[in-house]
C-alpha positions as MATLAB code, in Angstrom:
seq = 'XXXXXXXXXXXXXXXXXXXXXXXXXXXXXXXXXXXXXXXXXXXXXXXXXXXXXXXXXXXXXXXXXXXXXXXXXXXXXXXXXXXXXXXXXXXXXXXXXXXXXXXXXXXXXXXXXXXXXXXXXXXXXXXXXXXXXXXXXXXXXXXXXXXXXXXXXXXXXXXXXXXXXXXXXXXXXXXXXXXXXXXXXXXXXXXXXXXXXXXXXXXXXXXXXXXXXXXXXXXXXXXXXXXXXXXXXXXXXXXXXXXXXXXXXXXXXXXXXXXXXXXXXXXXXXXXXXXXXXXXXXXXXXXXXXXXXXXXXXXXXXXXX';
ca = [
      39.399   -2.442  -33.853;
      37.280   -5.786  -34.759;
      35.741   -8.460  -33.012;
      38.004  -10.661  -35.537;
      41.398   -8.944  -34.959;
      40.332   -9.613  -30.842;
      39.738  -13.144  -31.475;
      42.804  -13.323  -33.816;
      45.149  -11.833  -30.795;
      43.419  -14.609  -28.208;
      44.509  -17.228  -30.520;
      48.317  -16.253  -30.637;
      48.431  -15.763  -27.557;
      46.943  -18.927  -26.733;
      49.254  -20.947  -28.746;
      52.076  -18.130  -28.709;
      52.539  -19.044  -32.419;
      51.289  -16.990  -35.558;
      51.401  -19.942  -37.866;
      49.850  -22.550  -35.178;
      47.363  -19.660  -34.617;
      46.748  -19.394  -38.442;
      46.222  -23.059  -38.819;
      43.525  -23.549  -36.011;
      42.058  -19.904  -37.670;
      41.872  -21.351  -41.321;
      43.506  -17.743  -42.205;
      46.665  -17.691  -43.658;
      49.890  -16.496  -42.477;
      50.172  -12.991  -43.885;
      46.880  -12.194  -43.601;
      46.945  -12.791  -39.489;
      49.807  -11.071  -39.719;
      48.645   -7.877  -41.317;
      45.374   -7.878  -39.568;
      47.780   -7.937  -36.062;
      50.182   -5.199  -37.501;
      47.179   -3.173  -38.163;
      45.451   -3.714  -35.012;
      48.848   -2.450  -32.499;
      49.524    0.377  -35.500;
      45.784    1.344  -33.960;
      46.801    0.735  -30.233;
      49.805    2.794  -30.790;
      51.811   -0.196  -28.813;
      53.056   -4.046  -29.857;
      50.634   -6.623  -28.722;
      53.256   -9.339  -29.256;
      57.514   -9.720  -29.755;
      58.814  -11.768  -32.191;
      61.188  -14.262  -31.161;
      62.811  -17.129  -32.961;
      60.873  -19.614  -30.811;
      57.205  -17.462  -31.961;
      55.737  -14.432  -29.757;
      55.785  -13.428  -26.317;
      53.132  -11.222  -25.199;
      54.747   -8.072  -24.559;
      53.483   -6.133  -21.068;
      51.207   -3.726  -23.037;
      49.711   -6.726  -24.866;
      49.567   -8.501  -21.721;
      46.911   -6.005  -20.554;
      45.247   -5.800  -23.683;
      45.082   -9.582  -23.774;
      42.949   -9.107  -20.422;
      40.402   -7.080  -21.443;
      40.310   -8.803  -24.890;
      38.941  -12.245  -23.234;
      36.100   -9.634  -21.096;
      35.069   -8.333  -24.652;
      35.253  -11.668  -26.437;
      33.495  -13.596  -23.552;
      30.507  -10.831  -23.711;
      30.452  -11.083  -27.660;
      30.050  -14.994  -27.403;
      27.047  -14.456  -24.925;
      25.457  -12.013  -27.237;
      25.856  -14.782  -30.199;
      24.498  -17.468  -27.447;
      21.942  -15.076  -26.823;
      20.953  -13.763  -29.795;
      22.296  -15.568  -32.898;
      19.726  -16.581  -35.666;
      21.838  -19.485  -36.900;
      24.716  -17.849  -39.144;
      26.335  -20.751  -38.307;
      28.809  -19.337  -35.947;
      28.682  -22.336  -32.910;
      28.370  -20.683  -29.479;
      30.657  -22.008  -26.528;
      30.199  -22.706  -23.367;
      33.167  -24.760  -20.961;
      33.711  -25.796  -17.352;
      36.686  -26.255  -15.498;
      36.949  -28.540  -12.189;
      38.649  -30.172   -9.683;
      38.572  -34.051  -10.280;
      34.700  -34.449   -9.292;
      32.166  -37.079  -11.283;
      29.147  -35.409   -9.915;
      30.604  -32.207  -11.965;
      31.395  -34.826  -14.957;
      27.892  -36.153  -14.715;
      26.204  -33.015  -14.475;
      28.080  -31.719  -17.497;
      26.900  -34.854  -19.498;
      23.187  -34.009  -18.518;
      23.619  -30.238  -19.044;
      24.753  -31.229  -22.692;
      21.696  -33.496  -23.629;
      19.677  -30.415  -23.482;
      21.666  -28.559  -25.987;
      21.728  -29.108  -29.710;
      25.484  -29.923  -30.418;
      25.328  -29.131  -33.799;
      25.204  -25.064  -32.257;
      27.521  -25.763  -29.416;
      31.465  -25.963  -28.778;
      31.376  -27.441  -25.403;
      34.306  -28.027  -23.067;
      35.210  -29.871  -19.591;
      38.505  -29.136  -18.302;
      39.247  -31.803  -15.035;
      42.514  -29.499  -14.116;
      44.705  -28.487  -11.437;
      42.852  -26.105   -8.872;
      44.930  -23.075   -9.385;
      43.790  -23.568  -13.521;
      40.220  -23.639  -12.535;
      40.382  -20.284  -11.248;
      42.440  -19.217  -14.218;
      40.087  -20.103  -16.494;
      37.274  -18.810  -15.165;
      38.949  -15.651  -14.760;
      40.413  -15.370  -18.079;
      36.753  -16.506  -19.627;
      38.427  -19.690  -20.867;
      35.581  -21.747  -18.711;
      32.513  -19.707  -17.860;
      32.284  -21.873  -14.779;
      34.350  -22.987  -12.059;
      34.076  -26.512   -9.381;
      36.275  -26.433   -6.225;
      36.075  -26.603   -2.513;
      36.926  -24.547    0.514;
      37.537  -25.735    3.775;
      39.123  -24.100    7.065;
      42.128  -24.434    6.194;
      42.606  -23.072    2.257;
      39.602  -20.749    2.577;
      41.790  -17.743    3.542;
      44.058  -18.426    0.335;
      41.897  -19.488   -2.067;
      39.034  -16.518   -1.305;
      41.983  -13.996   -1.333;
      42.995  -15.549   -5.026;
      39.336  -15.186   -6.449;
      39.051  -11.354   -4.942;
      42.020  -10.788   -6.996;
      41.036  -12.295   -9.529;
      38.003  -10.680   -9.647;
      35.712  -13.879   -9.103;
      32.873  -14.890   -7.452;
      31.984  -18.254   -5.427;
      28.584  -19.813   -5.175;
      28.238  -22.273   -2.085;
      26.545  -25.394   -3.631;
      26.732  -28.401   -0.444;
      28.603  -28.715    3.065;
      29.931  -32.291    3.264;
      31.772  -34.384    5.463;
      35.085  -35.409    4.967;
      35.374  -39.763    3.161;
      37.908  -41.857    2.734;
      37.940  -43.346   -0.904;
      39.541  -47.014   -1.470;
      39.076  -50.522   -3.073;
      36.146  -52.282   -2.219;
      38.178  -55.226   -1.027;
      40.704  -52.780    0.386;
      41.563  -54.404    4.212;
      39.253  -51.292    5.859;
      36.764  -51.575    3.328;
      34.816  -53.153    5.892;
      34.718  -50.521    8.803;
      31.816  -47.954    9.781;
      34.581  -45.920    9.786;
      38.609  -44.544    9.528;
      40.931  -42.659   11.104;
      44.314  -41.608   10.219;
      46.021  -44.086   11.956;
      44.360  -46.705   10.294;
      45.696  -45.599    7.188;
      49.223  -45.160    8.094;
      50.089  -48.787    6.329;
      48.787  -47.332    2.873;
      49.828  -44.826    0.203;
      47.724  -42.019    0.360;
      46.643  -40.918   -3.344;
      46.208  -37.229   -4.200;
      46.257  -35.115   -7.859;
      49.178  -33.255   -8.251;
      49.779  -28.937   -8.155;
      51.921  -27.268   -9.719;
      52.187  -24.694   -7.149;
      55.094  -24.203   -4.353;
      51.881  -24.117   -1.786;
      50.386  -26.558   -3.696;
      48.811  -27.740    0.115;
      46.349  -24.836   -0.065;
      45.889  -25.760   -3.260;
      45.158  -29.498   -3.020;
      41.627  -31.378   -4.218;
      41.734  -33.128   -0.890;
      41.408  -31.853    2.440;
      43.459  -32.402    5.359;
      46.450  -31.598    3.366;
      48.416  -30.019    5.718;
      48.545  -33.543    7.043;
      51.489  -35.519    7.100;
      50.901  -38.751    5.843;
      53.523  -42.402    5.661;
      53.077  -42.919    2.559;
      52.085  -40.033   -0.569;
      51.731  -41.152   -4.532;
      50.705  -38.048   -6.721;
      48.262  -38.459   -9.563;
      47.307  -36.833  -12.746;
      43.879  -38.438  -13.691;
      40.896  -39.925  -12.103;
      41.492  -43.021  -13.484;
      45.153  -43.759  -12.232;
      43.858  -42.941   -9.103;
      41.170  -45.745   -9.030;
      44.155  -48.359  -10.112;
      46.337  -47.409   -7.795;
      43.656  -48.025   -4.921;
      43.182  -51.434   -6.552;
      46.656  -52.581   -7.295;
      48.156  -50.927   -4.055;
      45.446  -50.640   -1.696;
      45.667  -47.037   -1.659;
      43.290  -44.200   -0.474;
      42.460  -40.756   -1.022;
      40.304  -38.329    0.571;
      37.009  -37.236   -0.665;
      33.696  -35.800   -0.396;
      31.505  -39.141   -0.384;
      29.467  -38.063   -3.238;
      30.121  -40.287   -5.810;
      28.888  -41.004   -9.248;
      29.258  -45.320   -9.474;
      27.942  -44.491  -13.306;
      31.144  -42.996  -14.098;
      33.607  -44.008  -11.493;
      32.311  -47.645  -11.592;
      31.862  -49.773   -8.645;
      34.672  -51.148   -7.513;
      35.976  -48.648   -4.669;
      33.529  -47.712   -1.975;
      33.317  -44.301    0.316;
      33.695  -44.891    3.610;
      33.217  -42.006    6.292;
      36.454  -40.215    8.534;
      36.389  -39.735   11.695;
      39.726  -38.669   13.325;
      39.572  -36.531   17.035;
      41.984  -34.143   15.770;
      39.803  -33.622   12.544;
      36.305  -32.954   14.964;
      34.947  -30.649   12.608;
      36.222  -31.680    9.335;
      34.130  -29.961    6.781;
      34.084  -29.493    2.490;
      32.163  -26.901    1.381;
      31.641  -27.491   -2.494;
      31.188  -24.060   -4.348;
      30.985  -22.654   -8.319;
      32.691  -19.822   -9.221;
      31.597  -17.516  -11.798;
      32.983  -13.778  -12.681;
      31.827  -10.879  -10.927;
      29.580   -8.879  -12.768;
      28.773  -11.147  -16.304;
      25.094  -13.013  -16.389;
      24.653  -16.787  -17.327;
      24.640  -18.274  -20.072;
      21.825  -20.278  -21.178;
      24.233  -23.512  -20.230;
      25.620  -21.967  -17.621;
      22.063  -21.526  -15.813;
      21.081  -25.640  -16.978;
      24.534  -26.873  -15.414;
      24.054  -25.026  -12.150;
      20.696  -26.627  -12.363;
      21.820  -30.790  -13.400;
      24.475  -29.887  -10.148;
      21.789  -29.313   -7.884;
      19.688  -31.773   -9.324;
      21.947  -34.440   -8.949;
      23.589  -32.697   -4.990;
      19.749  -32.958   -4.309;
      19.655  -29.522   -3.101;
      16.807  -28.470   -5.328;
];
C-alpha cells in the first residue's frame, strides 16, 4: 500500500467518480483504475462498487476510507513539516459557521504564508459540516458555538466524533439589523420588539437542525422566519426587509461593511443568555504551522491575547 493509491481512494470517494477523480488527479483512467484494483487485491476486500451512476463506497471501504484521511492528514503535516520544496504544495483549510472575525483571521493567517507552497481553504458551511470536516481531516480546524441549550448535543457529536473543542470568548447574545432599521436606535431589544420583523437565520440540513443552528435562542418561536444560505443575502434581506438575526456582536465592518449595526438583547426570559465561541481540532494530531498562526490572528483580533 502507497501514500498515492491512499490519496487516489480519497479522491473517488470524494467525487464518487473514477473519471472525475482521474481528471482532478491528471492520471488517466486505467491507470487509477489498476492502481485501485491493486490496492483492494492487497486489502483482500472492494474499496468501492461499480454502479452505472460511478462508485459507492462499499462498508469495508467505508472504514478504510476513515483511516485513509488519519494517514493522509499525518502525511500532509509531515510534508508541511518537513518538505524541502519538491514542489508538492502543503494544505491547510478551515471550516466555520458564518463568522467574519473567522473570515478575517483567515485572511491575516494567510499573509504570513507563502502561497506559492500553500493550498489553502475556508469553508463558511452548515454547522453539522464543520464538524465533519474536521473530523474527516477535510479542515484541520473547526469555528462554532455552544450555548445552554445545544451544548449537550453538539459535545456528544464531537466525543463521537472523536474531536476536541477549544473555548476561545464568552459573549453576550446581539441583535444584528439595518442601520436605519426602526430599532436601530435603541440601547437595547427584546423579543417582543421584534415580533413585526422576519427573523433571518442560515439554513441546516438536519431534522434537529435547532441544535444545530448558528444563532442562539433557536428553540424560540419567532412571527416571522426567512432561511439563508450566505452572509451576504442575509445583510440584503435586513436592508430590503428590515430583518434581523441573532449574533455574537463581534463584528468585522471591514468585511461585513457598515451598513447594519449590533445592537445588544436583553429579554427576562433570556437572563443569562450566553455564546461561548470555541475551535475544534482532532483529538490526538499537533498543529500545523497555520493551524498554530490562525489560532493566534483569532485571538489577536477576539483580543484575548
Amino acid at each position: 500500500m502507497t501514500i498515492q493509491q491512499i490519496k487516489y481512494a480519497i479522491e473517488i470517494s470524494k467525487v464518487g467518480s473514477v473519471n472525475k477523480a482521474s481528471e482532478k488527479l491528471y492520471i488517466s483512467q486505467p491507470s487509477l483504475s489498476a492502481a485501485i484494483k491493486d490496492l483492494e487485491n492487497e486489502l483482500g476486500f472492494a474499496i468501492f462498487v461499480r454502479t452505472s451512476k460511478g462508485v459507492k463506497l462499499t462498508n469495508d471501504g467505508t472504514e478504510f476510507i476513515k483511516h485513509a484521511y488519519q494517514v493522509y492528514s499525518q502525511y500532509e503535516s509531515l510534508i508541511e513539516k518537513y518538505s524541502s520544496g519538491d514542489g508538492i504544495k502543503k494544505k491547510f483549510g478551515v471550516s466555520c459557521q458564518h463568522y467574519s472575525f473567522a473570515v478575517k483571521s483567515f485572511v491575516e493567517m494567510v499573509k504570513n504564508f507563502d502561497r506559492n507552497e500553500y493550498e489553502f481553504a475556508l469553508r463558511e458551511t452548515k454547522t453539522r459540516e464543520v464538524i465533519e470536516d474536521v473530523a474527516n481531516f477535510k479542515s484541520q480546524i473547526g469555528i462554532i458555538y455552544l450555548s445552554d441549550f445545544n451544548r449537550s448535543t453538539i459535545c456528544r457529536l464531537l466525543n463521537a466524533s472523536d474531536l476536541n473543542y477549544t473555548p476561545l470568548i464568552d459573549c453576550k447574545p446581539f441583535i444584528y439589523l439595518w442601520k436605519n432599521h426602526p430599532l436601530a436606535a435603541a440601547k437595547s431589544i427584546n423579543f417582543a420588539q421584534l415580533q413585526d420583523y422576519p427573523n433571518l437565520s442560515f439554513e441546516q440540513s438536519d431534522s434537529d437542525s435547532f441544535y444545530f443552528a448558528e444563532e442562539i435562542m433557536s428553540e424560540e418561536k419567532y412571527f416571522q422566519t426567512i432561511k439563508v444560505n450566505d452572509r451576504s443575502t442575509m445583510l440584503n434581506l435586513m436592508i430590503g426587509l428590515n430583518g434581523y438575526t441573532m449574533c455574537s456582536g463581534i463584528i468585522c465592518e471591514e468585511l461585513n461593511g457598515d451598513d447594519c449595526i449590533a445592537v445588544p438583547f436583553v429579554d427576562e426570559k433570556y437572563p443569562n443568555a450566553r455564546m461561548e465561541i470555541v475551535y475544534i481540532t482532532k483529538k490526538g494530531f499537533a498543529l500545523s504551522t497555520c493551524a498554530e498562526e490562525y489560532i493566534k490572528q483569532l485571538k489577536k483580533y477576539l483580543n484575548i491575547i
